[in-house]
PDB file of the backbone (N, CA, C, O) and the ligand in Angstrom, with CONECT records:
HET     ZN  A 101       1
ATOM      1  N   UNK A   1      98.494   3.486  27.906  1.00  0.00           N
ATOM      2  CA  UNK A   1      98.006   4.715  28.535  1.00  0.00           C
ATOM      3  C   UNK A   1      98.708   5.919  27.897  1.00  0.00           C
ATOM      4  O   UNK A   1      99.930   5.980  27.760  1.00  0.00           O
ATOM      5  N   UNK A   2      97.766   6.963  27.483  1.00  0.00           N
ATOM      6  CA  UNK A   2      98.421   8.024  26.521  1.00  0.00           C
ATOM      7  C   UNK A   2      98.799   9.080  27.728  1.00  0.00           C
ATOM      8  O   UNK A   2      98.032   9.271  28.672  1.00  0.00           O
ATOM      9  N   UNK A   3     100.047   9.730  27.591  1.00  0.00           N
ATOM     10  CA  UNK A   3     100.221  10.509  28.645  1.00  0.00           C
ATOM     11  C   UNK A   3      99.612  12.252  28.986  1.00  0.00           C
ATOM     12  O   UNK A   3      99.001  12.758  28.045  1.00  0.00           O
ATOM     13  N   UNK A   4      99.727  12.864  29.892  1.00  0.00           N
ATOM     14  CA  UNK A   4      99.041  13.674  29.983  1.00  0.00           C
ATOM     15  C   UNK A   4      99.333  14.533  29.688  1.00  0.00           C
ATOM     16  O   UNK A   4     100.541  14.634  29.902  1.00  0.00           O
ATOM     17  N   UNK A   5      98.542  16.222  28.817  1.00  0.00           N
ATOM     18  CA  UNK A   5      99.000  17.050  28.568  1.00  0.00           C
ATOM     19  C   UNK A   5      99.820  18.083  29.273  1.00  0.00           C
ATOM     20  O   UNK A   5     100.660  18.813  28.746  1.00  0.00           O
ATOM     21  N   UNK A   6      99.368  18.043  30.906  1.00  0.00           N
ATOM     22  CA  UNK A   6      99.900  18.269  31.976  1.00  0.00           C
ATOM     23  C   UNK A   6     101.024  18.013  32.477  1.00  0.00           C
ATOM     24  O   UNK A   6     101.642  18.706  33.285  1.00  0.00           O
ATOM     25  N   UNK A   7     101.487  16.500  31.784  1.00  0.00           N
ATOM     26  CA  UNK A   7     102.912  16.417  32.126  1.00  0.00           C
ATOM     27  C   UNK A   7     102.711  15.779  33.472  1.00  0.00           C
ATOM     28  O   UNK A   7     103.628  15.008  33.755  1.00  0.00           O
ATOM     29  N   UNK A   8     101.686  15.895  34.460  1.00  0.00           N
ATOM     30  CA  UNK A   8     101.802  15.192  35.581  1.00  0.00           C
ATOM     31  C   UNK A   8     101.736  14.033  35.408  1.00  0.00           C
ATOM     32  O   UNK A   8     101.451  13.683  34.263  1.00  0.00           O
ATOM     33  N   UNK A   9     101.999  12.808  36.604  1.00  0.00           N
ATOM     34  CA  UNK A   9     102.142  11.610  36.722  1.00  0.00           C
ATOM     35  C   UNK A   9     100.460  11.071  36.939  1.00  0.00           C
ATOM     36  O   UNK A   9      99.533  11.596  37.556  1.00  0.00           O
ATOM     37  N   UNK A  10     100.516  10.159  36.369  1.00  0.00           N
ATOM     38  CA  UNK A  10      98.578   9.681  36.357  1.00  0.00           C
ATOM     39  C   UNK A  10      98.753   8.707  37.424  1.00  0.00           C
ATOM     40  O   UNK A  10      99.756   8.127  37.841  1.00  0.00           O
ATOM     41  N   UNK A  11      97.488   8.670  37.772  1.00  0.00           N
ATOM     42  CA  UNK A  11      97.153   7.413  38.436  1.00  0.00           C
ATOM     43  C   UNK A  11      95.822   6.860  37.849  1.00  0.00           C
ATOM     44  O   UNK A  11      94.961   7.611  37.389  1.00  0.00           O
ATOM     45  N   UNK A  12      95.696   5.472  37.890  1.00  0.00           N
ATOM     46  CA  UNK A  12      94.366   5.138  38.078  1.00  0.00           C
ATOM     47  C   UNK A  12      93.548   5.721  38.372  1.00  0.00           C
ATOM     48  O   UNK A  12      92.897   6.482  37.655  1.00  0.00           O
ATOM     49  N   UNK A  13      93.343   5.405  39.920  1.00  0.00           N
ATOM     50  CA  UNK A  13      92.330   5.754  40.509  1.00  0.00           C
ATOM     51  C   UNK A  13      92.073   6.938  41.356  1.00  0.00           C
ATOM     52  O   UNK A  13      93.001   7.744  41.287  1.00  0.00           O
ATOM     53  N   UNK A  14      91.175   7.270  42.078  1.00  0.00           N
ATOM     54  CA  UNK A  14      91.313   7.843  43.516  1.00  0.00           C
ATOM     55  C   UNK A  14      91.862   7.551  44.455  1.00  0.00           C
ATOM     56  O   UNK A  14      92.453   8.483  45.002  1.00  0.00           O
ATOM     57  N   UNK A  15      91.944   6.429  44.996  1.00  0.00           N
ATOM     58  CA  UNK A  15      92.616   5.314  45.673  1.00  0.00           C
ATOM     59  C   UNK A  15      93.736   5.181  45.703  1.00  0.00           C
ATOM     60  O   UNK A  15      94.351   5.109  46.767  1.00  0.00           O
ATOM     61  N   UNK A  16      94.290   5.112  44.551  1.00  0.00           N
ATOM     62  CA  UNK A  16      95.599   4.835  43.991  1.00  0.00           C
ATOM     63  C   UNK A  16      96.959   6.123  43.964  1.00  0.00           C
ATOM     64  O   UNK A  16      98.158   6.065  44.235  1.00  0.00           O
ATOM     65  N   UNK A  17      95.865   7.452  43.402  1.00  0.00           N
ATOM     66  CA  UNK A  17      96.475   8.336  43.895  1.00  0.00           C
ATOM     67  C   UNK A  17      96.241   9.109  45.529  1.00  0.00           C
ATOM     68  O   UNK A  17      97.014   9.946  45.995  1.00  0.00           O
ATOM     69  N   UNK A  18      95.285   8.711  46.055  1.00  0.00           N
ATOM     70  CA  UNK A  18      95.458   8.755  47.695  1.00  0.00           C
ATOM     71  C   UNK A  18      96.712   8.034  48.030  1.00  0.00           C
ATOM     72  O   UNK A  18      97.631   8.751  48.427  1.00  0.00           O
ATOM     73  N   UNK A  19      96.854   7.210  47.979  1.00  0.00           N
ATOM     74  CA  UNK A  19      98.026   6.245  48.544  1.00  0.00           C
ATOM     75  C   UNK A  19      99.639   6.724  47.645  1.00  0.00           C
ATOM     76  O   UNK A  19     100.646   6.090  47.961  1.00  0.00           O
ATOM     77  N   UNK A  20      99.713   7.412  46.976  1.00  0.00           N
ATOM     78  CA  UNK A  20     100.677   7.686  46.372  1.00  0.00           C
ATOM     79  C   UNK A  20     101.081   9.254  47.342  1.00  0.00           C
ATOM     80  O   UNK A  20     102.123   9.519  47.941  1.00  0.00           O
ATOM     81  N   UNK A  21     100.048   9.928  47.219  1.00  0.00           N
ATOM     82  CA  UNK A  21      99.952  11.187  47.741  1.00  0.00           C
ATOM     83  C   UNK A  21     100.904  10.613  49.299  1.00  0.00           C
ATOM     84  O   UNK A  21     102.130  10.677  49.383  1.00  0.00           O
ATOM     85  N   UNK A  22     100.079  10.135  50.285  1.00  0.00           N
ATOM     86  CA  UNK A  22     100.252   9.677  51.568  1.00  0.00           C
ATOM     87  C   UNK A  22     102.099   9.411  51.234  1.00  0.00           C
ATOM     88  O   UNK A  22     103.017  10.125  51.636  1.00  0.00           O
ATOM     89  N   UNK A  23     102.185   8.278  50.467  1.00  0.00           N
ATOM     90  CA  UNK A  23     103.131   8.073  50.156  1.00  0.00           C
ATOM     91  C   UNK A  23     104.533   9.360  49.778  1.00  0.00           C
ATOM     92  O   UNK A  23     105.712   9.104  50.021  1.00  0.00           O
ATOM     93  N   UNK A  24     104.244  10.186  49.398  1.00  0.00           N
ATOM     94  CA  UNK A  24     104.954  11.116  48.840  1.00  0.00           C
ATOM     95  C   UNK A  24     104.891  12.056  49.985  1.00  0.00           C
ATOM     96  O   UNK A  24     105.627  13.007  49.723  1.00  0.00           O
ATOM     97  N   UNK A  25     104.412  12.174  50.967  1.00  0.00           N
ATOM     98  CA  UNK A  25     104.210  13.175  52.318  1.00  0.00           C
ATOM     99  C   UNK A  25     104.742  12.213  53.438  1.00  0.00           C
ATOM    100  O   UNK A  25     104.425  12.537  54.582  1.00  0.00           O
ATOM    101  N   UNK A  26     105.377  11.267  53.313  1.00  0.00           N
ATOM    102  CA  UNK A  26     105.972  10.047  54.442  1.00  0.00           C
ATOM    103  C   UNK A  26     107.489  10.041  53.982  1.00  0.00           C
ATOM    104  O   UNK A  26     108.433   9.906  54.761  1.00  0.00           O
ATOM    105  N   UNK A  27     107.594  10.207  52.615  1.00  0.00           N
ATOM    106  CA  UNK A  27     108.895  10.006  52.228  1.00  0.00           C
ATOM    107  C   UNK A  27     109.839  11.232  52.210  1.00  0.00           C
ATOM    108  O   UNK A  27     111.043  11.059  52.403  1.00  0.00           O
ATOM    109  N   UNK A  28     109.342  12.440  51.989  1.00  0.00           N
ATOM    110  CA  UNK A  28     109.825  13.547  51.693  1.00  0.00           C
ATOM    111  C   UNK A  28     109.381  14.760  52.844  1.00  0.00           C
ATOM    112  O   UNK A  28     108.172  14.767  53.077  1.00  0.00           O
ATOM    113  N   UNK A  29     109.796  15.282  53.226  1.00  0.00           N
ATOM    114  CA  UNK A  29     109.924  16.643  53.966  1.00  0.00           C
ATOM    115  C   UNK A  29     109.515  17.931  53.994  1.00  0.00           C
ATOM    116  O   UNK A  29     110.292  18.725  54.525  1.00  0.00           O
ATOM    117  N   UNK A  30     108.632  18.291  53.617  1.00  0.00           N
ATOM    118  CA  UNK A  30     108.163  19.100  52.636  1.00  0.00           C
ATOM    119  C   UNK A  30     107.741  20.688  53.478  1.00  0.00           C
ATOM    120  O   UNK A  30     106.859  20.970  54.289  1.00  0.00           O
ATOM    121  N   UNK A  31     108.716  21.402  52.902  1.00  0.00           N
ATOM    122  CA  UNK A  31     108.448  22.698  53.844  1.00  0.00           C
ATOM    123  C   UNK A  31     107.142  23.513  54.153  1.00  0.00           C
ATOM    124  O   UNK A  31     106.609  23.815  53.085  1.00  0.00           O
ATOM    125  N   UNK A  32     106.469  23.956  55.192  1.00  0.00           N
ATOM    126  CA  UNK A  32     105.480  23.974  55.497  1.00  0.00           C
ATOM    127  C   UNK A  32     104.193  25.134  54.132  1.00  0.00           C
ATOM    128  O   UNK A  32     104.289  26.191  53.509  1.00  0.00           O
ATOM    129  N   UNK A  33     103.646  24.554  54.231  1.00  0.00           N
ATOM    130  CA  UNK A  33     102.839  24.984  53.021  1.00  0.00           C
ATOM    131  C   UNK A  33     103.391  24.831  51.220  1.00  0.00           C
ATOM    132  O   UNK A  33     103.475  25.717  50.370  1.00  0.00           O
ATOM    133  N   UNK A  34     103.677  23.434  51.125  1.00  0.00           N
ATOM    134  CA  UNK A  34     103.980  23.097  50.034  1.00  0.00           C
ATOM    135  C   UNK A  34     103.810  21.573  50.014  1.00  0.00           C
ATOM    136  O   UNK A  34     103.600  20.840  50.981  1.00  0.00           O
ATOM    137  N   UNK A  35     103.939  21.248  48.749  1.00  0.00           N
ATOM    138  CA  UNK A  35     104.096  19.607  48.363  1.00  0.00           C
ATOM    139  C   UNK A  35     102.434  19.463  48.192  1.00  0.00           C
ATOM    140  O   UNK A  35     101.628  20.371  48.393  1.00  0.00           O
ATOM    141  N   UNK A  36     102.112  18.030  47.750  1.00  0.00           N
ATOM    142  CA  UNK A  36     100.821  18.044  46.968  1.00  0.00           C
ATOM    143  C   UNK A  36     100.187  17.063  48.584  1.00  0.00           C
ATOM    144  O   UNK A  36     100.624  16.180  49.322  1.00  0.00           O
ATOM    145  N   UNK A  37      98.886  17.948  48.460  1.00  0.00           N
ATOM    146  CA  UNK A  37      97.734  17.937  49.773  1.00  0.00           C
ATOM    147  C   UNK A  37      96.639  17.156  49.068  1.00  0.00           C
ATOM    148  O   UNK A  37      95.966  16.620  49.948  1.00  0.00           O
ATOM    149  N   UNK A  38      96.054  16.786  47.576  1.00  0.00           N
ATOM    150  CA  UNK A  38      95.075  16.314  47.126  1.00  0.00           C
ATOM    151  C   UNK A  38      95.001  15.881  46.272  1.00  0.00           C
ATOM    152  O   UNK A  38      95.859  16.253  45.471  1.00  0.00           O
ATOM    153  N   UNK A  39      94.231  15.061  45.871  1.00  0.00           N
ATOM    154  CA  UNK A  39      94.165  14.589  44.101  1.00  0.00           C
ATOM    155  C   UNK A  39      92.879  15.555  43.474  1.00  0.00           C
ATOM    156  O   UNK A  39      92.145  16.453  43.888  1.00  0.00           O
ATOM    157  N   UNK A  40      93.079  14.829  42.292  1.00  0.00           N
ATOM    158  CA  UNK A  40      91.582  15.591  41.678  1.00  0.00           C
ATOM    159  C   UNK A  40      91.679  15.099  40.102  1.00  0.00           C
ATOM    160  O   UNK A  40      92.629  15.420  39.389  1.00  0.00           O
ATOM    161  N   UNK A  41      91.077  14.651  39.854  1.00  0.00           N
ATOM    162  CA  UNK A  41      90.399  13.748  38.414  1.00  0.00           C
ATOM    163  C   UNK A  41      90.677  14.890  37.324  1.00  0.00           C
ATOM    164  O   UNK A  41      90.335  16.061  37.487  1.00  0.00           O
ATOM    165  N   UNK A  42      91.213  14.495  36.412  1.00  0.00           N
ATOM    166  CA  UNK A  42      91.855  15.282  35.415  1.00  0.00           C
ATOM    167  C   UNK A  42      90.810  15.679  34.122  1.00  0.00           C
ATOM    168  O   UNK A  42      90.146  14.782  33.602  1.00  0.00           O
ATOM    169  N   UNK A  43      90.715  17.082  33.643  1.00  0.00           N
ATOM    170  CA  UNK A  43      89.723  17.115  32.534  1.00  0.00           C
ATOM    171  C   UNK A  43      89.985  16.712  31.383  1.00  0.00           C
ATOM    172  O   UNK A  43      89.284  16.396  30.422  1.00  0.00           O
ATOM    173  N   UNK A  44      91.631  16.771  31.668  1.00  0.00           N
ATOM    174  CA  UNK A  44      92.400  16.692  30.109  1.00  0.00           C
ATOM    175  C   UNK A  44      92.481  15.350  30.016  1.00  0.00           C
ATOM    176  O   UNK A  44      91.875  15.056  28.985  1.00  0.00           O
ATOM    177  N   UNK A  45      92.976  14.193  30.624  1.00  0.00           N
ATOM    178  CA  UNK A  45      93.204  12.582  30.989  1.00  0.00           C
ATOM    179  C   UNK A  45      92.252  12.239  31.068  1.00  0.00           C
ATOM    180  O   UNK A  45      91.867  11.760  30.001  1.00  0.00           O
ATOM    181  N   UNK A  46      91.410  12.197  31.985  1.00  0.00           N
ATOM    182  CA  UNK A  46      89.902  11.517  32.746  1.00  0.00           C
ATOM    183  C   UNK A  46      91.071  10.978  33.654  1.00  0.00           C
ATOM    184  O   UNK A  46      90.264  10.207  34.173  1.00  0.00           O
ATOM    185  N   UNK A  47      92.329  10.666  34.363  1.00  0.00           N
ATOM    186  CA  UNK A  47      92.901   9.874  35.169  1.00  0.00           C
ATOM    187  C   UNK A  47      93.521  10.977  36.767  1.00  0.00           C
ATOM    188  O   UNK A  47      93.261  12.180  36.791  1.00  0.00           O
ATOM    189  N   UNK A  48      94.011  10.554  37.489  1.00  0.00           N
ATOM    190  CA  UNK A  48      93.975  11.570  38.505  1.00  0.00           C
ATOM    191  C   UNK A  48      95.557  11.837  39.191  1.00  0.00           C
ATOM    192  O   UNK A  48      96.577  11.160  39.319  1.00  0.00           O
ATOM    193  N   UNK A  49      95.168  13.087  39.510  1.00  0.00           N
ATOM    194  CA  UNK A  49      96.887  13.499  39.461  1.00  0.00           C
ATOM    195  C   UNK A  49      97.055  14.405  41.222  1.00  0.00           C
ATOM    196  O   UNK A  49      96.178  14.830  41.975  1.00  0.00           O
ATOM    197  N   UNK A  50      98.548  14.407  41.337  1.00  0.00           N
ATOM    198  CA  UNK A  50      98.384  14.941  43.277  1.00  0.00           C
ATOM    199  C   UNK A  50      98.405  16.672  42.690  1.00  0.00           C
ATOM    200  O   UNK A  50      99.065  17.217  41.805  1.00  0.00           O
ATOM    201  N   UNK A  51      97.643  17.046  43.386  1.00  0.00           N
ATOM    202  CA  UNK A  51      98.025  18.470  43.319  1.00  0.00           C
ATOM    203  C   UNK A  51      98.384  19.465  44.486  1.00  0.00           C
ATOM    204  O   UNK A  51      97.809  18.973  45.456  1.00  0.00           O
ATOM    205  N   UNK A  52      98.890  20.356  44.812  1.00  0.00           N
ATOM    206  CA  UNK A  52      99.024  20.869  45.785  1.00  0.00           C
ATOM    207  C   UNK A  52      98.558  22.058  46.221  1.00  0.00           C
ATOM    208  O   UNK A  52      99.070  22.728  47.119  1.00  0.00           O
ATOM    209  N   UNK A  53      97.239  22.430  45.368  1.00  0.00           N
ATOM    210  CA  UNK A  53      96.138  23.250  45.748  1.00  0.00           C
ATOM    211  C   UNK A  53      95.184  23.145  45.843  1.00  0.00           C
ATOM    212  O   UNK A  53      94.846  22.134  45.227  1.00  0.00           O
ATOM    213  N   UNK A  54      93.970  23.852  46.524  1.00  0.00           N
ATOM    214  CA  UNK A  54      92.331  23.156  46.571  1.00  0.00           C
ATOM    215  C   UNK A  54      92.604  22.664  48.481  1.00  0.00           C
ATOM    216  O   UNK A  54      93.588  22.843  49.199  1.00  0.00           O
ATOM    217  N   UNK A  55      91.482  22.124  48.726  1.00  0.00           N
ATOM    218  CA  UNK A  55      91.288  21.846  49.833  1.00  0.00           C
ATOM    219  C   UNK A  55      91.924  20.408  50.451  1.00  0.00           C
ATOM    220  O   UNK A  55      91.774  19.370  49.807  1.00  0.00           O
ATOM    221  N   UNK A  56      92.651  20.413  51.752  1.00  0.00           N
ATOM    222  CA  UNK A  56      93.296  18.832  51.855  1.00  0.00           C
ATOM    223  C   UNK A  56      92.856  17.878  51.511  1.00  0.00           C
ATOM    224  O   UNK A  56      91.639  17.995  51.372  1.00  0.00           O
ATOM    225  N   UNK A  57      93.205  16.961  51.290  1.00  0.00           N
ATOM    226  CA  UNK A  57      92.301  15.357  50.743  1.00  0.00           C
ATOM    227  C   UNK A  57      92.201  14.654  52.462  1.00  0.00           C
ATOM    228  O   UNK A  57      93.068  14.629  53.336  1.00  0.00           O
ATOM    229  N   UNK A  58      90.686  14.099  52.472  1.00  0.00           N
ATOM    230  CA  UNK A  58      90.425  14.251  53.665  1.00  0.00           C
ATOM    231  C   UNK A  58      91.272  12.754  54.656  1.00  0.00           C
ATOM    232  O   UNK A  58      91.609  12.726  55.840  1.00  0.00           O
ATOM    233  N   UNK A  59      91.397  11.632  53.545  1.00  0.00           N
ATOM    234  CA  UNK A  59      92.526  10.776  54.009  1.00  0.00           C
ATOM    235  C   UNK A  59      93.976  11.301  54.749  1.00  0.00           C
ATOM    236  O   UNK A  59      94.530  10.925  55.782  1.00  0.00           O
ATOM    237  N   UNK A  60      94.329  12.329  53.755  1.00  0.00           N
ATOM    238  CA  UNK A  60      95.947  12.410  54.112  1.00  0.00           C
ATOM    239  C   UNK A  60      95.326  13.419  55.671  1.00  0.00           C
ATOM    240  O   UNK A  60      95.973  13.325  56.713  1.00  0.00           O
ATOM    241  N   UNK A  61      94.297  14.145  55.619  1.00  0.00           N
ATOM    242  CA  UNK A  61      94.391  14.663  56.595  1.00  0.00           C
ATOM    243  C   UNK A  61      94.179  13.613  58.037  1.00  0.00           C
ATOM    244  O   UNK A  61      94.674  13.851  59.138  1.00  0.00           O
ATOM    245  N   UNK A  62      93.250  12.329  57.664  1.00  0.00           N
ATOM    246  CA  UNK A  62      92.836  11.839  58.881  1.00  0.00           C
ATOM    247  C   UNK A  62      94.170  11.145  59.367  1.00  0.00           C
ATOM    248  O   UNK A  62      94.345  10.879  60.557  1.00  0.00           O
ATOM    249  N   UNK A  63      95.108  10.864  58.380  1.00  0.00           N
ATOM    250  CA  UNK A  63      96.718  10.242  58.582  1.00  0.00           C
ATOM    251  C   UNK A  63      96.861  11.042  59.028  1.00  0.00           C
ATOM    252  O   UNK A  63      96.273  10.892  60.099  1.00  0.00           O
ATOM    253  N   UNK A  64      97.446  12.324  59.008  1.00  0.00           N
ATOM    254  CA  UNK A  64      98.019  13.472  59.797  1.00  0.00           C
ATOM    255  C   UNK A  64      97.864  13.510  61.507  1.00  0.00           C
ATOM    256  O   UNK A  64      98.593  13.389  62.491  1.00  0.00           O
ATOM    257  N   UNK A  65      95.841  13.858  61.065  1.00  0.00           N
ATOM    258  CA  UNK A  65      95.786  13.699  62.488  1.00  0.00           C
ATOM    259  C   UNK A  65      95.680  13.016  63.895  1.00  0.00           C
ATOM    260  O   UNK A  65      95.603  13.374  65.071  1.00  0.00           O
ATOM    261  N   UNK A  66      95.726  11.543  62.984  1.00  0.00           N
ATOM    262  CA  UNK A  66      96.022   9.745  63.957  1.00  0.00           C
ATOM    263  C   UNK A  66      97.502  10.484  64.339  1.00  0.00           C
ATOM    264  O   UNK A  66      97.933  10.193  65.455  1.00  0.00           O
ATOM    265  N   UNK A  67      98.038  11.089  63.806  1.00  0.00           N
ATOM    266  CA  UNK A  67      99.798  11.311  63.999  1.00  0.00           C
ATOM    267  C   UNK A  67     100.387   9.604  63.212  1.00  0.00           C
ATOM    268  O   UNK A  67     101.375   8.941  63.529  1.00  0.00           O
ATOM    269  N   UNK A  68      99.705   9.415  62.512  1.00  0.00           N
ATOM    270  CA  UNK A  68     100.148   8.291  61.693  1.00  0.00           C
ATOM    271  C   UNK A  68     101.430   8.250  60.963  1.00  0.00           C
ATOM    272  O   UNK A  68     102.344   7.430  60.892  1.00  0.00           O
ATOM    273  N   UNK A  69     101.118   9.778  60.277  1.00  0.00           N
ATOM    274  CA  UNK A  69     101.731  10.175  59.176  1.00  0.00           C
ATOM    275  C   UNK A  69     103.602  10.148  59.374  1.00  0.00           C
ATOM    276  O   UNK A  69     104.503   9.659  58.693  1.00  0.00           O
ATOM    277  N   UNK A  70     103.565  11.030  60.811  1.00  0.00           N
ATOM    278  CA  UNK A  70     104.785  11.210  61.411  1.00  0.00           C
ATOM    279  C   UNK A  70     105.632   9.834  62.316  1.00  0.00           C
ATOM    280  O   UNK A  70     106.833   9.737  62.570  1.00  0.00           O
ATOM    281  N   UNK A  71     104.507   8.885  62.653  1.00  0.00           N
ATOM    282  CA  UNK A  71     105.284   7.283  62.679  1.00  0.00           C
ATOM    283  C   UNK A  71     106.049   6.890  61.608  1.00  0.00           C
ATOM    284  O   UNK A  71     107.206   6.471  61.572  1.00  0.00           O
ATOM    285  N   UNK A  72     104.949   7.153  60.425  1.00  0.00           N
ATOM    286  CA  UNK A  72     105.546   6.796  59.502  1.00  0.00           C
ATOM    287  C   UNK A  72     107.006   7.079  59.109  1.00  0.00           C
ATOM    288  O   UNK A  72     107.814   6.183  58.867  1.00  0.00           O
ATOM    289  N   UNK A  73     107.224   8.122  59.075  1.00  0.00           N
ATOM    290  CA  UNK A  73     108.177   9.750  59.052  1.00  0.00           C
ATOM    291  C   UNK A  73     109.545   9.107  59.448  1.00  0.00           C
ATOM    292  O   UNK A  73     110.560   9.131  58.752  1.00  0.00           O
ATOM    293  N   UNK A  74     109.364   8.330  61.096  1.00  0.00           N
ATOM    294  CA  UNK A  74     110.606   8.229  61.799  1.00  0.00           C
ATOM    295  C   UNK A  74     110.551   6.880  61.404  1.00  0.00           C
ATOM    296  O   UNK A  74     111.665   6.452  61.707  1.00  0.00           O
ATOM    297  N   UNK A  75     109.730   5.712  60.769  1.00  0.00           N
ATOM    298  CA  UNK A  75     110.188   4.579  60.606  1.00  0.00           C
ATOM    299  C   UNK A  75     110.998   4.983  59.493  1.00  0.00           C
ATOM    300  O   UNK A  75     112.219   4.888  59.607  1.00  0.00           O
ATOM    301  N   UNK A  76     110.438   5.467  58.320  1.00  0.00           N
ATOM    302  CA  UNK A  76     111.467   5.570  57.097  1.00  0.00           C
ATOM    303  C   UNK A  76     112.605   6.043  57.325  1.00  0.00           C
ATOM    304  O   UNK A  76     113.539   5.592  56.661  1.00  0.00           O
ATOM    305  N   UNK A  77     112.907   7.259  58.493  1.00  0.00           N
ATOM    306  CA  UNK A  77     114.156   7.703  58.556  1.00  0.00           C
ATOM    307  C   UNK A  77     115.182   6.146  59.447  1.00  0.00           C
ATOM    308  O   UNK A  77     116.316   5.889  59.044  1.00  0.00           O
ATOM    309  N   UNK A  78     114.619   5.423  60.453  1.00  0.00           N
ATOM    310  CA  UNK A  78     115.335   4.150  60.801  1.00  0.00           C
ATOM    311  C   UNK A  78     115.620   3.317  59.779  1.00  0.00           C
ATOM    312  O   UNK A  78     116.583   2.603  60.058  1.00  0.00           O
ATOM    313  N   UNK A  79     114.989   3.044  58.281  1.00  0.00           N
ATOM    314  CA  UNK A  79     114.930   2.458  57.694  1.00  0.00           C
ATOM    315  C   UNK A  79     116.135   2.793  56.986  1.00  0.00           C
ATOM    316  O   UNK A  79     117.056   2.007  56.763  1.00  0.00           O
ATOM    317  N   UNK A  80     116.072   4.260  56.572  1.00  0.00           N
ATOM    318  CA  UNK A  80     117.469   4.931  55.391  1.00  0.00           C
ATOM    319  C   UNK A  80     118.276   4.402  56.331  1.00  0.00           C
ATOM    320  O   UNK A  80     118.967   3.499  55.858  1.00  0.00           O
ATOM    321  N   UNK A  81     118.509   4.659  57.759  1.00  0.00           N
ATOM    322  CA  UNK A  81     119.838   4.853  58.292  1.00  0.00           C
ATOM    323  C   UNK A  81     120.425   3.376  58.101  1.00  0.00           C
ATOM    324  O   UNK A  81     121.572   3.055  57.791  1.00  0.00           O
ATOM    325  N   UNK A  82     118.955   2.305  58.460  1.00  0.00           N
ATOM    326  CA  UNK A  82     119.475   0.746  58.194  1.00  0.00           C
ATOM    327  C   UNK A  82     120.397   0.655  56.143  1.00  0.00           C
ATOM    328  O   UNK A  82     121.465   0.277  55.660  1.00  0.00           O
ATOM    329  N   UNK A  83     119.684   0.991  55.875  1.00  0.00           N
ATOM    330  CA  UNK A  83     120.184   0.638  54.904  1.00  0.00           C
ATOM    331  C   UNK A  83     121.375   1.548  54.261  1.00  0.00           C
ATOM    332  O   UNK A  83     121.708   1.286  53.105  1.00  0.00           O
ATOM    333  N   UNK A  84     122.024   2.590  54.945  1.00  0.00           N
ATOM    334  CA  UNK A  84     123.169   3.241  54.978  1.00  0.00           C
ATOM    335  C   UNK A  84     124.047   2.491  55.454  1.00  0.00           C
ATOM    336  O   UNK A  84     125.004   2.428  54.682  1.00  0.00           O
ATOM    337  N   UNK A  85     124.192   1.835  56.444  1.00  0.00           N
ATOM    338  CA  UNK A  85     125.008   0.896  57.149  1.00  0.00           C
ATOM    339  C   UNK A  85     125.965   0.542  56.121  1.00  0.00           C
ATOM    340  O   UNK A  85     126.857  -0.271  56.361  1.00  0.00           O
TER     341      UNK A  85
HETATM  342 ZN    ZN A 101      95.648  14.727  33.281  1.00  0.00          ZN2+
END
């Protein structure tokens, strides 16, 4: 895989970067109106990258609003603290 002129991180798919995205908004903290909200298929790659402008990606939003997102949130923080021990 040739890398991107962008310098961003590729993904496969749509899919793939949905779940990375989700992933990256569960792990990290991200002060309000920042951090990447969507993907979007690259002109320069053809492969797809998170971005953090444009309209929410409608997954991370339906996580959000199950309040999924923020289960998630406090398992990972039980998890660091386990593995601080
Ligand atoms: Zn690209």
């Amino acid at each position: 895989m040739k890398t991107c002129p962008t310098k961003k991180k590729m993904y496969l798919s749509e899919a793939l970067a949905e779940d990375a995205l989700i992933e990256a908004r569960t792990a990290y903290e991200y002060p309000k109106g920042t951090g990447p909200i969507a993907v979007y298929q690259c002109d320069e790659c053809g492969y797809y990258h998170l971005t953090s402008k444009g309209p929410i990606n409608e997954k991370l939003s339906k996580y959000m609003a199950d309040g999924k997102l923020n289960l998630q949130k406090e398992a990972n923080r039980w998890l660091d603290k386990l593995k601080k021990r």
